[in-house]
N, C-alpha and C positions, 0 to 999 in steps of 0.2 A: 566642380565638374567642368569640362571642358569642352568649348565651342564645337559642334558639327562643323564639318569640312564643309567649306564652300563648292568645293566640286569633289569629284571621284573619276577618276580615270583605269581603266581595268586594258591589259594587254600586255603589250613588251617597250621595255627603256631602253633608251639607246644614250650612253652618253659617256665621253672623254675622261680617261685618269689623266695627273698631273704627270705620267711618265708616258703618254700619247700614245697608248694602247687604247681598243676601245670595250667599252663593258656593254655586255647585250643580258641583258634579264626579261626572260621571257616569263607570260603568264605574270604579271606581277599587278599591284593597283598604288594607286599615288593620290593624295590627300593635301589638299590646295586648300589653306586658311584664308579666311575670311581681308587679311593683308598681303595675299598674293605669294607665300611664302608655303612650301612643300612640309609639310607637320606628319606626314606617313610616305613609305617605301618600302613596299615588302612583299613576299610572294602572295600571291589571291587567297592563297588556301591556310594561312598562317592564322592564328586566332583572332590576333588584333582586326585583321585584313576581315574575317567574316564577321566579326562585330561591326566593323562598318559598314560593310553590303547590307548587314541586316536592317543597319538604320536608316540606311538611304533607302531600301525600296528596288525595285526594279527601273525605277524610269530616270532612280536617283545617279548614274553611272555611265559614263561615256565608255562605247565598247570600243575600241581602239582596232578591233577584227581581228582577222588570224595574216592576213596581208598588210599591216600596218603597224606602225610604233609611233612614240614621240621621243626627240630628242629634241636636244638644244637649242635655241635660235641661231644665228649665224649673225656674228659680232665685223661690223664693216668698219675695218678701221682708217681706213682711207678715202673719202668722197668729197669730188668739188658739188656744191649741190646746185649751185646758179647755172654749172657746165652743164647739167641736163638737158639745156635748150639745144645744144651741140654736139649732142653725143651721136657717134657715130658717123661722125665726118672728119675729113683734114687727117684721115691716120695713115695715109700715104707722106707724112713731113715727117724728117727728122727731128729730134730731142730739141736742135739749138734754133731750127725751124721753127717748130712749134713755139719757143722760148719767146720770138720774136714775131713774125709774122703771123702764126698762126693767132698768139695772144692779140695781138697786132686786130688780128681784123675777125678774130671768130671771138672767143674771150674776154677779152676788156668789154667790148660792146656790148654783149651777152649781161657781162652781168651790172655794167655801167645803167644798162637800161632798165632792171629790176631795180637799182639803185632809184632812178628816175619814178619807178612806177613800184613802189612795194606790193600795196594793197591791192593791185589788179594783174599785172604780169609777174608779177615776183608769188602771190597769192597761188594764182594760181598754175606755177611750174613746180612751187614747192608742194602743195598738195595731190599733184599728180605723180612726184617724185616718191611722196612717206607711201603712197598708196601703190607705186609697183615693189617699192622697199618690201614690202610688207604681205605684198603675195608672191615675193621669191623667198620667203623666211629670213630676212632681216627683220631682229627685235634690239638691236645697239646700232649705233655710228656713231665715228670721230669725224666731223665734217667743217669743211671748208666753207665760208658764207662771201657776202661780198668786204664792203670796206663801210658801207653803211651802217647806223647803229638800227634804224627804225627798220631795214628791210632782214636783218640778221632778226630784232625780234620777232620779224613774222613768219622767219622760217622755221624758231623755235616755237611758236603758236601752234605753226604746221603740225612738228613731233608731237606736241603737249597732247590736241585735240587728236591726232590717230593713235596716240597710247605707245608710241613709238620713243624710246630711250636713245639721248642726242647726247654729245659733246660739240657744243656749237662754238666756233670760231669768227669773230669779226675780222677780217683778213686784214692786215696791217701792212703797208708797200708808201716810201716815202721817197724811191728813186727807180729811173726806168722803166717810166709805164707814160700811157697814153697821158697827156696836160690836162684833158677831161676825167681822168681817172686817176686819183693821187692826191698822197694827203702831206703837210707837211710832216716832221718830225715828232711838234709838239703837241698838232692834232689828234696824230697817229695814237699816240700815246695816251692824253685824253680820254679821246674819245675808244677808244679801247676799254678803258678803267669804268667808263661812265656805261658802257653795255654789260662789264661784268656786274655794276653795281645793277643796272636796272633789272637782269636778267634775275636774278637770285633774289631781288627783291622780290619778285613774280614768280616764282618757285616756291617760295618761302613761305607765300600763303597757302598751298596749297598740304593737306594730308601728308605728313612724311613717305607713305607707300607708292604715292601720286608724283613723288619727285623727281621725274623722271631725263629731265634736263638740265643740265649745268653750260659752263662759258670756259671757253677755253683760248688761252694767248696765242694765235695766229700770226708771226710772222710769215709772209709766204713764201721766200726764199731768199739764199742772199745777194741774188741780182738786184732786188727790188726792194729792199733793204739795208739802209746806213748803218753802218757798226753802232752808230749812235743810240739807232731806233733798236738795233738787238739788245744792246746792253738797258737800254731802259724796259724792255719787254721783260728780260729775267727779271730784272730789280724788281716787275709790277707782277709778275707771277708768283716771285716770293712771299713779297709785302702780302697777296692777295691768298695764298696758297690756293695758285689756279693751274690746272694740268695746261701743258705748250705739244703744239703742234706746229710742223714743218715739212720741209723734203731735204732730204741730205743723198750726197754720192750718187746723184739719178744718173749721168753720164760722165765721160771722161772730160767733154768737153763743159761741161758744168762744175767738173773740179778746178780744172786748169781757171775757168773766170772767177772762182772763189777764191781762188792762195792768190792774183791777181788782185783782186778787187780787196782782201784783205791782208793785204803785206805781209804776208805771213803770222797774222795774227791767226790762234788756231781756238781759243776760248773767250765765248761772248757771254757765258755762264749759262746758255740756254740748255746744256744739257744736267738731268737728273732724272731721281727716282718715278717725276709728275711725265715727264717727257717722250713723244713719238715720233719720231724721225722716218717719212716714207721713203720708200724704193730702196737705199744704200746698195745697189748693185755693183758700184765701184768702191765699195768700204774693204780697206787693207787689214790684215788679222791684227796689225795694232790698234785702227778705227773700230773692231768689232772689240776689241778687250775695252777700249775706254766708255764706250756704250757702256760694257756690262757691269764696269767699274763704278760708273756715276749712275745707274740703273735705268737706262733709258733705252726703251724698247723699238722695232722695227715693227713698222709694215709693211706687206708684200704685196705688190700688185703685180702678179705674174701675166695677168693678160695686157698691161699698161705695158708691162716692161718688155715684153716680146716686140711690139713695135717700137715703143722709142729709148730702147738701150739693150738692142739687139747682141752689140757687139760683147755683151758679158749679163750674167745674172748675178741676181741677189747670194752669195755664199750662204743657202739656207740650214746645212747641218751644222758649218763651222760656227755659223752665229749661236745655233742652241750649243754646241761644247765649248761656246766661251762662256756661255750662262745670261746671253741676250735674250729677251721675250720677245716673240715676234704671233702677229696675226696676218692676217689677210685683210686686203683691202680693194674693193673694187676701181678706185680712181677715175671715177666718172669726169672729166669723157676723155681721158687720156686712153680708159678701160672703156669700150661700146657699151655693156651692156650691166644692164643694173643689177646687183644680188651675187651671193660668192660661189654660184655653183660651176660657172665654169673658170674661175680662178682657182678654184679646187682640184680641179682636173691639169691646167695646166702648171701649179704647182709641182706637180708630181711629174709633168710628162718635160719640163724644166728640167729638175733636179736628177733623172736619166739620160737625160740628153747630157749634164755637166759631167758626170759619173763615164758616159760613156767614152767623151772625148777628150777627157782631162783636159778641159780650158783651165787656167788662170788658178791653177791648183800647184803648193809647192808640193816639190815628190814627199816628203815626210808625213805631206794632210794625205794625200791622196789614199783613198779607199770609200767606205761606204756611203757615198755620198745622196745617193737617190732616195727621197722618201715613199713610205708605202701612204695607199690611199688613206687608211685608217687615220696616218699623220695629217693628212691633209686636210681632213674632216676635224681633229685636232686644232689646227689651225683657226678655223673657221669659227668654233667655239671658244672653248676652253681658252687657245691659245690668243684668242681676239680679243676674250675677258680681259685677261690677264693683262695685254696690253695695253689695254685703257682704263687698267687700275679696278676694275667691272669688279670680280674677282675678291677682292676685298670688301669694299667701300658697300657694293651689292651685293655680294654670294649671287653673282652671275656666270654662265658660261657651262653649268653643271647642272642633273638631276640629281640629286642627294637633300636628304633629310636636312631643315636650315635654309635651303637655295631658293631665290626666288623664282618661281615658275615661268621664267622663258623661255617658250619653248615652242616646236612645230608637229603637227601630226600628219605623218608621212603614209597615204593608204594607196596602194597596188592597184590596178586591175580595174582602172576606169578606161572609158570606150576611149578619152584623147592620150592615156600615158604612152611612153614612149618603152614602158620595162615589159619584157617579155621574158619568160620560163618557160620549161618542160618538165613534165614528170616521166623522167626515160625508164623502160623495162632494165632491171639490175639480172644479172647473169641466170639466177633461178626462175625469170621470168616475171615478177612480181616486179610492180611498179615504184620505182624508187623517188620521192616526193623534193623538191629542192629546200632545200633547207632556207631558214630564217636568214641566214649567215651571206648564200647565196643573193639571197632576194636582196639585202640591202647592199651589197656589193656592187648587183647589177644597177639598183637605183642611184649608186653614186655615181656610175656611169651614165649612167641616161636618164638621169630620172630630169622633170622640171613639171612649173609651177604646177599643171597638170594634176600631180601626184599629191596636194600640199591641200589636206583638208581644212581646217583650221592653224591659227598662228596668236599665242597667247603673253601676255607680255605682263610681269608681274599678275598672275594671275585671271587678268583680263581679257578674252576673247577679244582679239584688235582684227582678226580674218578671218573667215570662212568660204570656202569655196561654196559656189553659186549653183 
């Protein structure tokens, strides 16, 4: 006989196909095993569905309302996490500004200092950080730490103890940074290898369902990094099979010191199937075919990129018709504000604005270029999983039978939300009610944290609103 669901959720699904349409199932109830993993999906009224209400009870069932749904979490695939102390300033600098001065004197010091201080100022910005994460409905990140081994692991402590699912980065940079901040080559290296081991050792003991954490190869750019040190990172992400993170193509003037700075060398082997390269706003439709060729995904930081790589955006359709994965990523604090709700909107309000002006578009691409919101919502899930391997490895990014239950419950009509509706008289005079369709429409416009009842992470209640 088979285990009672650990929870019951009764109302409407909201969640992403792999063709970035999105699927609305109203009326339905969902069944959360004991391992955090979805064991039922299906209408309320179906047989299976009232054998379960029966054996749960009345009290046994989360009502989801006639104003609310649950969908997916929101997969962050781009955040510096130590930059949180600085978000929100300095975004009046340019790209190569920020590169330099800004890192210069907001940056390096930032997170030089958590380096200084893990367990008290590093402690606590990262747990202030998993805890806004976490009530704007981020349940993943791919995230940037410092160059420390001991304060990187207490940022993953951070994840571990809020229930929040990490891809943690020890930042690796062995030229062009402050003489207080920098590690040699061999360090670099090292001590990189010595956080992957220690990290997964500390994973490892915990519950398979519980594992919520992994370590990821951090090079942080190739300003700040030796060809030396890139080519020993692939070697150590191989050897280790550990997904790689970076920024590639963020400005023009970031490319120009890359073919520079590498003689024209064009492969460090850091690209593949494990790999996430932020921004590419300047990637050429030959740079997005070899992405798709070596399977190495993008992410998009549409609010980072409006200020600093104004002069062009990310080519976000051409990338999906070259068969690139791409997500969303906040880019704290390149991005002000934490969570993908409003990189979701500007995704879109991006990709009409490219559409309408045919920038940087040859006339052969040029046509449908703008995505619709649904995509962008897309992004944010499904398309985030995907990019950070989620997707597989987790049956993350989705509500479908199999998937583990990431996810947020989204309820209408509290006294701070920002969504408002009408139910207008229709021609016969008779009141015409806004549809489901509507309502979630509107809340991807306007909706925030306000609207976010709970936020559940392999099964786990990690949020609730107060």
């Amino acid at each position: 006989m088979s285990s009672p669901p650990a929870s019951l959720l009764r109302g409407t699904v909201v969640t992403s196909r792999t063709d970035r349409t999105l699927s609305v199932l109203p009326d339905s109830l969902i069944a959360v095993d004991e391992r955090g993993f979805i064991s039922h999906l299906e209408p309320v009224d179906s047989a299976a569905s009232r054998q379960l209400l029966e054996q749960a009870g009345e009290h046994g069932v989360v009502d989801l309302g006639e104003d609310g749904w649950v969908l997916p979490g929101f997969v962050d695939t781009h955040i510096h996490a130590p930059q949180y102390i600085q978000a929100g300033l300095a975004l009046d600098k340019p790209l190569m500004e920020w590169a330099s001065l800004v890192l210069e004197h907001y940056t390096f010091p930032a997170e030089s200092g958590i380096d200084r201080d893990p367990n008290g100022l590093g402690r606590r910005v990262y747990e202030r950080l998993v805890k806004r994460m976490l009530e704007n409905g981020t349940t993943a990140a791919s995230v940037f730490g410092t160059i420390s081994v001991d304060a990187n692991l207490v940022l993953a402590q951070a994840f571990m103890q809020a229930g929040l699912r990490g891809q943690i980065g020890k930042v690796a940079m062995d030229q062009n940074s402050l003489p207080s901040y920098i590690e040699s080559t061999s360090d670099s290296l090292a001590e990189t290898e010595r956080f992957i081991t220690l990290l997964r050792s500390r994973v490892e003991e915990l519950p398979e369902e519980q594992r919520l954490v992994e370590p990821v190869v951090t090079p942080r750019f190739v300003p700040t990094c030796s060809v030396e040190l890139m080519r020993g990172l692939a070697d150590l992400a191989d050897r280790t099979g550990t997904r790689v993170q970076s920024h590639m193509c963020e400005s023009q003037g970031m490319v120009d010191a890359c073919r520079e700075m590498l003689g024209g060398k064009s492969d460090v082997g850091l690209l593949n199937e494990r790999s996430l390269m932020a921004h590419c706003t300047h990637a050429s439709a030959a740079d997005l075919a070899r992405l798709a060729r070596t399977g190495t995904a993008i992410s998009h930081c549409p609010l980072s990129n409006v200020y600093f790589s104004a002069e062009r955006q990310l080519p976000l359709r051409e990338a999906w018709q070259a068969g690139v994965k791409v997500g969303l990523g906040s880019d704290i604090s390149g991005g002000y504000r934490v969570g993908l709700d409003e990189n979701m909107r500007w995704a879109v309000g991006i990709s009409r604005l490219r559409q309408g002006q045919g920038q940087h578009l040859d006339p052969e691409r040029k046509g449908h270029i703008a995505i619709t919101w649904q995509e962008a919502l897309y992004l944010a899930t499904l398309g985030g999983a995907q990019a950070l391997g989620l997707d597989q490895s987790k049956r993350v990014g989705t509500l479908e039978v199999g998937a583990a239950f990431d996810a947020q419950w989204i309820q209408l009509g509290s006294r701070r939300s920002r969504v408002d509706w009408f139910d207008l008289p229709a021609s016969d005079g008779r009141p015409t009610k806004a549809t489901l369709e509507e309502k979630l429409e509107r809340w991807w416009c306007n909706g925030s944290e306000a609207d976010r009842r709970a936020v559940w992470v392999q099964g786990r209640q990690v949020f609730r609103q107060a």
